[in-house]
C-alpha positions in Angstrom: -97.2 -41.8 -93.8 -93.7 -41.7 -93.5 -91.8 -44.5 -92.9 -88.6 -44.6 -90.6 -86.2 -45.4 -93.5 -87.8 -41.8 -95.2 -87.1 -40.3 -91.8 -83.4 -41.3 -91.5 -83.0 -40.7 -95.3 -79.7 -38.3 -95.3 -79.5 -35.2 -97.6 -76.0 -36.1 -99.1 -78.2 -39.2 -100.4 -81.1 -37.1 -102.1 -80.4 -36.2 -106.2 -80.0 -32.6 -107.3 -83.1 -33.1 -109.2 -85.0 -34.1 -105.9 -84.1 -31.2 -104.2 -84.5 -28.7 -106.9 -88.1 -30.4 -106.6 -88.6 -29.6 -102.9 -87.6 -26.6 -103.1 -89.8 -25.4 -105.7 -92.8 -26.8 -103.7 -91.7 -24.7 -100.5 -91.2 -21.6 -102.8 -95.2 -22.0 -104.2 -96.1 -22.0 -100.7 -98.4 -18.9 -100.0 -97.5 -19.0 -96.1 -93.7 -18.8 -96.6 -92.6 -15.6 -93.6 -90.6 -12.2 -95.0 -89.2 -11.6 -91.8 -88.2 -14.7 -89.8 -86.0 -17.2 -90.1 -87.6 -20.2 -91.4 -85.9 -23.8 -93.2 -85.1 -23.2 -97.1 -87.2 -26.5 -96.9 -87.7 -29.3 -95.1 -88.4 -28.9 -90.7 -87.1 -27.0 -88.6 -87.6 -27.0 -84.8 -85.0 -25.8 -82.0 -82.9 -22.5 -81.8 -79.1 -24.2 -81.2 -75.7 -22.1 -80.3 -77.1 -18.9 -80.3 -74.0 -16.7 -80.0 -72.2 -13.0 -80.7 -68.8 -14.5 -82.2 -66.5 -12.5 -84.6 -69.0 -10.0 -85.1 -72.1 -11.7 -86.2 -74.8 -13.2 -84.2 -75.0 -16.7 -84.3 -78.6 -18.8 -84.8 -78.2 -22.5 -85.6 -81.4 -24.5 -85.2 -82.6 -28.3 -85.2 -83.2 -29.6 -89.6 -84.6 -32.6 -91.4 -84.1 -31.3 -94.6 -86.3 -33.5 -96.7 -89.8 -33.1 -95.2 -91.8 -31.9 -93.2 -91.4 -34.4 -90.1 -88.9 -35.1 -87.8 -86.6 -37.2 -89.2 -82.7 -37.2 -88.4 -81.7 -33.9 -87.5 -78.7 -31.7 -89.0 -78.0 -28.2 -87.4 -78.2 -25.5 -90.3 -76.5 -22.1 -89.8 -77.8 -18.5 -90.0 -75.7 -15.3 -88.9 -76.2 -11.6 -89.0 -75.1 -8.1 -88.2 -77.7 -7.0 -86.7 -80.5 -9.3 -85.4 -82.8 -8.4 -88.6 -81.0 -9.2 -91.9 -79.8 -13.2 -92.2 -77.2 -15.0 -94.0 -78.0 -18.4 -95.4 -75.0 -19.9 -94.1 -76.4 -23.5 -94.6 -75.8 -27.2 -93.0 -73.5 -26.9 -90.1 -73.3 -30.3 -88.2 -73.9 -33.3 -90.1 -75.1 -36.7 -88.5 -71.7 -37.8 -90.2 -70.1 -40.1 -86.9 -70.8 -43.0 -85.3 -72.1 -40.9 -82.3 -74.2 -38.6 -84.1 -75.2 -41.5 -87.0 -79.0 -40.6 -85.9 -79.5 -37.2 -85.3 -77.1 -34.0 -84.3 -79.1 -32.8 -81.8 -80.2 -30.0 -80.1 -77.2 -27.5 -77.3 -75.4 -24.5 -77.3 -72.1 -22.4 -77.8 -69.6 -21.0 -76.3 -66.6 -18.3 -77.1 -63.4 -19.6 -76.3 -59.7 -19.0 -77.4 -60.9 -17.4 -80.7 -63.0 -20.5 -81.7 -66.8 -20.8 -81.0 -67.4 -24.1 -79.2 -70.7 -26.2 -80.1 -71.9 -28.8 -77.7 -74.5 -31.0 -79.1 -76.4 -34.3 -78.1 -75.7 -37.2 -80.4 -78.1 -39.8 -81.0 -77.2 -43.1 -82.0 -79.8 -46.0 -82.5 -78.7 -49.6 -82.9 -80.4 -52.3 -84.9 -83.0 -52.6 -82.0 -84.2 -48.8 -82.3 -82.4 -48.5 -78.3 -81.1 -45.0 -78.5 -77.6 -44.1 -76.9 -77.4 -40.1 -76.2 -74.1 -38.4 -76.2 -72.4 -35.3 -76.0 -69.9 -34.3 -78.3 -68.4 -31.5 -79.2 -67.9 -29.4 -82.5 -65.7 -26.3 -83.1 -66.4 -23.5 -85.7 -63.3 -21.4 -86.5 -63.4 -17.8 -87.8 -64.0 -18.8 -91.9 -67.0 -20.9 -90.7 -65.3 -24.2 -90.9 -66.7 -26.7 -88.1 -64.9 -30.2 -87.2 -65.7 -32.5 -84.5 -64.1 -33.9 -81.5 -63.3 -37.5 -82.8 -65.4 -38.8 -79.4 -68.3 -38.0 -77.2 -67.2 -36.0 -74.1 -70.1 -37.4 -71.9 -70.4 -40.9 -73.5 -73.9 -41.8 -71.8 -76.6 -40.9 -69.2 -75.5 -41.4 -65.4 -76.8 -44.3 -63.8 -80.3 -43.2 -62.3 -81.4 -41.6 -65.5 -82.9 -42.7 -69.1 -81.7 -42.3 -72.7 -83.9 -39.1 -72.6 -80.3 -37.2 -71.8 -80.1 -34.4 -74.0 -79.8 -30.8 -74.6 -76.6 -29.3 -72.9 -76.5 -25.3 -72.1 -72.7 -24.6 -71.6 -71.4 -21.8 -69.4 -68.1 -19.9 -68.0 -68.0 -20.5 -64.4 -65.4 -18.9 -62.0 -63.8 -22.0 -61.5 -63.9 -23.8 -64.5 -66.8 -24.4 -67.3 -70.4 -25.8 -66.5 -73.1 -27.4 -68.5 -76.6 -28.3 -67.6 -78.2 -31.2 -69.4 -82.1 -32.1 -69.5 -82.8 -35.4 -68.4 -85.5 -38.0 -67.1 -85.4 -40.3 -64.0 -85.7 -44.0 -64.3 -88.9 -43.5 -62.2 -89.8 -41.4 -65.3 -90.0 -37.9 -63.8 -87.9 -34.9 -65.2 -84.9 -33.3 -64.1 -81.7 -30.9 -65.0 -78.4 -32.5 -64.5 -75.4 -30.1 -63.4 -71.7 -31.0 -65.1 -68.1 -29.3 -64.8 -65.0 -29.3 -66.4 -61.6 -27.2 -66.2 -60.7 -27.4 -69.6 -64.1 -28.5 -71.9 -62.9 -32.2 -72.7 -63.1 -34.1 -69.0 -66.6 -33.7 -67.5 -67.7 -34.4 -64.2 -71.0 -35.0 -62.9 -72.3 -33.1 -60.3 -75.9 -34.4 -59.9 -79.2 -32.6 -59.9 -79.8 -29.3 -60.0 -81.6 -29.0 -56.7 -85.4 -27.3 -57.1 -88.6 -27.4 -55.2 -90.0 -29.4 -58.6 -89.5 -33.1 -57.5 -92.0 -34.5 -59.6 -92.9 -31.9 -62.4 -93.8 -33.3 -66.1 -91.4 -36.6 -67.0 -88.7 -34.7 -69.3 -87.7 -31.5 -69.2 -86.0 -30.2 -72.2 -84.2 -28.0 -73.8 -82.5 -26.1 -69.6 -81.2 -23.0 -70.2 -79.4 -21.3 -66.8 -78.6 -18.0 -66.5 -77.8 -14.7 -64.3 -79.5 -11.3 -64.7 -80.9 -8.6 -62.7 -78.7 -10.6 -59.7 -81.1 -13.3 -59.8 -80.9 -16.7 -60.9 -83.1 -17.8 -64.3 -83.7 -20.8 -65.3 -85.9 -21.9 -68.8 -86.7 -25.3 -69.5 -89.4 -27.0 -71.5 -90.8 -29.4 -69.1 -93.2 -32.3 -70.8 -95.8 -34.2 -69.6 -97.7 -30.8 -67.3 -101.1 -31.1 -67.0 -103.7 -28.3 -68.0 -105.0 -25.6 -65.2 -107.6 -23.6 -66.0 -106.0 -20.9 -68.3 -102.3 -22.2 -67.7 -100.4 -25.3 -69.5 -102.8 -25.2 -72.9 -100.7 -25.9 -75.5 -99.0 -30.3 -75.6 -95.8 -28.8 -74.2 -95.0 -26.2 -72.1 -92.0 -23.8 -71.8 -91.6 -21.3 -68.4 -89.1 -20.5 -66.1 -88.1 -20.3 -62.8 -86.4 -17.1 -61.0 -85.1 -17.2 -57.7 -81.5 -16.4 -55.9 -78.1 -17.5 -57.7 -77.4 -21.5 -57.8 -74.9 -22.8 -55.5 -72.9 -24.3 -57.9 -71.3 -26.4 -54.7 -74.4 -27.2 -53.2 -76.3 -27.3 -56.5 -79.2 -25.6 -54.7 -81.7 -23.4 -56.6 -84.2 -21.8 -54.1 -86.7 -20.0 -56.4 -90.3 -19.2 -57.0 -92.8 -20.3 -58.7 -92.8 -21.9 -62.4 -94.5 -19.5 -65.0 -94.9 -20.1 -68.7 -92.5 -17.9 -71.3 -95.7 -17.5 -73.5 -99.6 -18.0 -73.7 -99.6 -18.6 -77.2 -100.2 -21.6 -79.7 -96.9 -21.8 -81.0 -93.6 -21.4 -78.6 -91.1 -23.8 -77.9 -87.6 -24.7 -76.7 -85.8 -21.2 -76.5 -82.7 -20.7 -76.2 -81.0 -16.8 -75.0 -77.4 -15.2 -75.7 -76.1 -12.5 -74.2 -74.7 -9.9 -77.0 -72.0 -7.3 -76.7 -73.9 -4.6 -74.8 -75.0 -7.6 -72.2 -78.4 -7.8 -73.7 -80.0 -11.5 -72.7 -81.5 -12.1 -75.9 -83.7 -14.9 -76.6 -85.6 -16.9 -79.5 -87.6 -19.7 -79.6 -89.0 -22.3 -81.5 -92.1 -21.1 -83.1 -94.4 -24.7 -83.4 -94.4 -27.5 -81.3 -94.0 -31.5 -81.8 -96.5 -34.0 -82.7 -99.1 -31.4 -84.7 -99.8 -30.9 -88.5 -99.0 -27.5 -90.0 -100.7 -26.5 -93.2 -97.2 -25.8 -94.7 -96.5 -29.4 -94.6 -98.2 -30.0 -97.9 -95.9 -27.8 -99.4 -92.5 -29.5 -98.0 -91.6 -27.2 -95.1 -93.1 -26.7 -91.3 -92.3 -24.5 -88.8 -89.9 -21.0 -88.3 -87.9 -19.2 -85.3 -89.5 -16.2 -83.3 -88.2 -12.3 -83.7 -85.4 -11.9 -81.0 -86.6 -10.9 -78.0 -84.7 -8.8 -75.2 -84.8 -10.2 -71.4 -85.4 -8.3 -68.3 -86.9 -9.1 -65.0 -89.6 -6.7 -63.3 -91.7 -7.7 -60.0 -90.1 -11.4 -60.2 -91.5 -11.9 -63.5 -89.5 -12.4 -67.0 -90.4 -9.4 -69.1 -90.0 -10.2 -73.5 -89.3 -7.1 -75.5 -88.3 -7.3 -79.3 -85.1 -6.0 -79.5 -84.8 -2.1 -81.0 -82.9 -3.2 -84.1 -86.6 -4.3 -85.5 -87.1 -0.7 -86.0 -85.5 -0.9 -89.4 -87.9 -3.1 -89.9 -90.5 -0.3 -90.4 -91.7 1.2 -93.9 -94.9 3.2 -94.2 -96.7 4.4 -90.5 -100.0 5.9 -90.2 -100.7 7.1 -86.5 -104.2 7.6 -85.5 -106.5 8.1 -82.5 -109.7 6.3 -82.1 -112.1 6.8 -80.2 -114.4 3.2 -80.5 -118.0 2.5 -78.4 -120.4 -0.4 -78.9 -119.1 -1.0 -81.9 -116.7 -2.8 -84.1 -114.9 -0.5 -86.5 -112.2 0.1 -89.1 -109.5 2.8 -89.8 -108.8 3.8 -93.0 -105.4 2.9 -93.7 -104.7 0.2 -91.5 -105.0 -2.6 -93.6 -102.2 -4.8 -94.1 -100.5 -8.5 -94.2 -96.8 -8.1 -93.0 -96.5 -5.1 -90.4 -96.2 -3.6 -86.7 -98.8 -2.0 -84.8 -98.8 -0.5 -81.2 -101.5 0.6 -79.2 -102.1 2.3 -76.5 -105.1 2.6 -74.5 -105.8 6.1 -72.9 -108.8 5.1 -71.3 -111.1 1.8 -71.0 -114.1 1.5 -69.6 -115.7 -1.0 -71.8 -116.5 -4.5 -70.2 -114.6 -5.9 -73.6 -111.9 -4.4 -75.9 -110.0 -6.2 -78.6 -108.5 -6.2 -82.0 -109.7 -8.4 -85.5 -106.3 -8.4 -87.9 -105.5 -10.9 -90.9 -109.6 -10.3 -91.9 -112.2 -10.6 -94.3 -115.4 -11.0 -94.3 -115.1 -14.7 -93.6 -111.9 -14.9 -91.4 -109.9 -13.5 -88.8 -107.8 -13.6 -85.6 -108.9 -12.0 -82.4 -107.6 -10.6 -79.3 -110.2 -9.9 -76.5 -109.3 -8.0 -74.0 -112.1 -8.6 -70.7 -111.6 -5.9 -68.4 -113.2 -6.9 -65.6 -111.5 -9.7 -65.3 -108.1 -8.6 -66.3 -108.1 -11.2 -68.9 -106.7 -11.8 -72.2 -107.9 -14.3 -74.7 -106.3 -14.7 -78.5 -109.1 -16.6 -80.6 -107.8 -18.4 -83.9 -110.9 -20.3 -84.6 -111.4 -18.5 -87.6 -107.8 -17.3 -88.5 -107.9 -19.4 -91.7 -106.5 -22.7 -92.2 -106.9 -25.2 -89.0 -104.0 -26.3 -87.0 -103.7 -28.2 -84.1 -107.4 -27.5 -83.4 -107.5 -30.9 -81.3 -105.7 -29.1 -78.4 -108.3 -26.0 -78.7 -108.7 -23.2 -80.5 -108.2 -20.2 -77.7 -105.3 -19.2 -75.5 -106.0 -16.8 -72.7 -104.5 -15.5 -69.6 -104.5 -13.1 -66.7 -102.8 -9.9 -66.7 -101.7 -8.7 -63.3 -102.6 -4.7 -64.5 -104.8 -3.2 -66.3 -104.4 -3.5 -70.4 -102.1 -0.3 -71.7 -100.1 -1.6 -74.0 -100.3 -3.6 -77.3 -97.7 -4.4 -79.6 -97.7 -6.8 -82.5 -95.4 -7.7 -84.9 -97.4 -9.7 -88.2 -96.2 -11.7 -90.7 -97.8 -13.9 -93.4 -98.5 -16.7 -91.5 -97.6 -15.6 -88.0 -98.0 -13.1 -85.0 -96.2 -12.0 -81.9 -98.2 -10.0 -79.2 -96.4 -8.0 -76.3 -98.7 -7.2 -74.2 -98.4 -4.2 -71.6 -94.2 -3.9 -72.6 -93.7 -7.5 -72.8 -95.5 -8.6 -69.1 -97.4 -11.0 -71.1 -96.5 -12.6 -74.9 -98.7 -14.7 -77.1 -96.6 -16.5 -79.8 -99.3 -18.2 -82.4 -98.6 -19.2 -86.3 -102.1 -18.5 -88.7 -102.8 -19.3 -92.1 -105.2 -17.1 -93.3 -106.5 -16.2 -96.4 -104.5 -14.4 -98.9 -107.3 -11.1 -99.1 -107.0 -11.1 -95.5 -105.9 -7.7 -94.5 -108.6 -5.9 -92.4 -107.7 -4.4 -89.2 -110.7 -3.8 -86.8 -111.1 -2.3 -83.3 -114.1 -3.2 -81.2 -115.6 -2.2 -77.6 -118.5 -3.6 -75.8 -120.6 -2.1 -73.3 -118.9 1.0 -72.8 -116.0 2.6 -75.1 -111.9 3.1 -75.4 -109.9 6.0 -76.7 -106.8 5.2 -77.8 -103.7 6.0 -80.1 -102.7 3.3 -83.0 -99.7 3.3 -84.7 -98.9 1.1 -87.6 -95.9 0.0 -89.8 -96.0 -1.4 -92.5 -93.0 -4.3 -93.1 
């Protein structure tokens, strides 16, 4: 167990020796990703200031560098060209103030006068263990050097609200810039709190962002508003949502809403209908950018709080998801891994297979790290799916039942066990028939887009090392189909 002076243990105070240790225990780990971004050691959890800013893209995310838990959190810096290769760029934003003395936590960025603006939550604890939120402000300059704003610029929650205050998104308005911050009502529900400010230092407070969700979870974290498609989008992770049938599996929840443009004056947001981001295991506060050809991109969090990972034995837990491109189709918020993947690819086999009341193998498809579409020509099997990361002991399943129009990802046999306390299945309903299937598989993790992105299951795995079959089945009745594969 690890205690709370472990937790807020700082990495300036940890020896050379100790983490030359560490990170030779997260470097024997056999589950350590080639293709996302994941902690040099240590946990990671949210995606922070995601950015385009002097020609890079920007990624910080949420750190305790010296286990496995969550513990006080730095943020730690990663940039890039092109969305696919990443530069180490290392600690960021220390908990080196007052305000911050227990945790940098988690916000965003913003452009601005040549500088790229990062506003954070600071958590401060006193000798009771009350916490006092903040949020400050930190600026990186074009040679990557960050300093602080010597104070908060919101110095503590509005009266109504708890010291669950946290998580700013910060925006250019037309008249000035806006932030929203995810917060919880004294009578403990969850909310989004709307802020402006003409010049970034003197904040105003608004009040709530207006929904139809009065009463939805108790703390909704990690808000993210934005405009696209000339509709109004806003992502939050709200806490405390209770399981429906196929809906609201996993401890927390992420989703969005989509609806007309918030009146900023008003602070009304009429929209529809709040839908999860993703059905898998492992998704979690995202956060979305908009690059230099006006993509929305977003990544997320792949794990979630309060759940072992086999990795942790090994000093490290958790990684970020591929980036994903944002469009909306039918009122629904469609995922798509951005094209830059593509260089990505090595070695493709293309095949078509033809598979009835059976479960079969194709010669050549084998693999550990790769990408692999499919697309169905024709179904009329009651079930379809796909076996990947096999042997003749494990594997990971997607069933496909058609006469439901369901979709269920099975990782009761994927290998190692993790978090099989909240279940070990994940399905939903798909509003079309199946056409589409597209993973993207790394050592310990996989990413389904599902019918061009209308549906995306996110879920880490931890299989066995010989694990490497890929297998096709159909029951009662067949599928033709075509199967390409990269290898990565």
């Amino acid at each position: 167990m690890w205690t709370r002076e472990q937790r807020y243990r700082r990495l300036e105070e940890a020896t050379p020796e100790e983490i030359a240790s560490l990170l030779e225990i997260v470097h024997a780990c056999p589950f350590r990703q080639t293709f996302h971004i994941q902690p040099p050691m240590g946990l990671m959890n949210d995606p922070n200031g995601l950015a385009y800013f002097d020609g890079y893209y920007h990624v910080f995310y949420q750190w305790f560098p010296l286990g496995p838990v969550h513990g006080v959190k730095y943020w730690y810096h990663m940039k890039s060209t092109d969305l696919v290769t990443w530069s180490d760029e290392g600690p960021a934003i220390r908990p080196d103030q007052d305000f911050d003395s227990h945790g940098a936590y988690s916000g965003s960025a913003l452009e601005r006068d040549g500088e790229l603006y990062l506003m954070y939550t600071g958590n401060k604890r006193d000798e009771n263990w009350l916490r006092y939120p903040s949020q400050c402000i930190a600026v990186m300059n074009q040679s990557g050097e960050i300093s602080k704003w010597q104070d908060p610029v919101i110095s503590k929650p509005p009266n109504g609200y708890t010291e669950h205050f946290r998580d700013p998104k910060v925006w250019k308005g037309d008249a000035g810039f806006c932030a929203i911050i995810g917060a919880q009502r004294e009578n403990l529900t969850g909310t989004v709190l709307l802020y402006s400010s003409p010049d970034m230092e003197t904040w105003k407070f608004d009040g709530e962002l207006e929904t139809s969700l009065p009463n939805f979870g108790y703390m909704w974290e990690c808000p993210d508003y934005f405009e696209l498609d000339n509709s109004g989008v806003l992502i939050f992770s709200p806490q405390g949502i209770e399981t429906k049938d196929d809906e609201f599996q996993n401890i927390y929840q992420s989703g969005y809403l989509i609806g007309n443009k918030v009146n900023l004056a008003s602070r009304e947001f009429h929209h529809g209908e709040f839908k999860e981001l993703d059905r898998g295991f492992d998704f979690y506060a995202p956060q979305t950018m908009v690059d230099p050809h006006g993509r929305k991109i977003l990544i997320g969090w792949m794990g979630l709080p309060e759940i072992d990972y086999p990795t942790d034995k090994n000093g490290w837990a958790h990684c970020l998801t591929i980036p994903r491109e944002l469009s909306i189709q039918n009122g629904k918020l469609i995922q798509t891994p951005v094209e830059e993947l593509q260089a990505l690819r090595k070695q493709k086999i293309k095949v078509q297979a033809h598979i009835e009341n059976e479960i079969k193998s194709i010669e050549g498809l084998a693999g550990t790290t790769f990408e692999m579409k499919i697309k169905v020509a024709r179904l009329d099997a009651a079930e379809f799916g796909i076996e990947f990361r096999a042997n003749d002991r494990k594997k990971t399943v997607l069933t496909y039942e058609a006469k439901r129009k369901r979709l269920l990802l099975d990782r009761s046999l994927s290998g190692e066990d993790v978090g099989i306390e909240y279940g070990t299945g994940r399905a939903c309903s798909l509003d079309s028939e199946i056409v589409t299937v597209h993973l993207f598989v790394d050592v310990s993790s996989v990413e389904i887009f599902i019918n061009d992105g209308e549906e995306v299951f996110t879920s880490r795995i931890f299989p066995e090392e010989d694990g490497q079959d890929i297998r096709f089945f159909a029951n009662h009745g067949s599928v033709d189909m075509t199967v390409e594969k990269w290898a990565i």
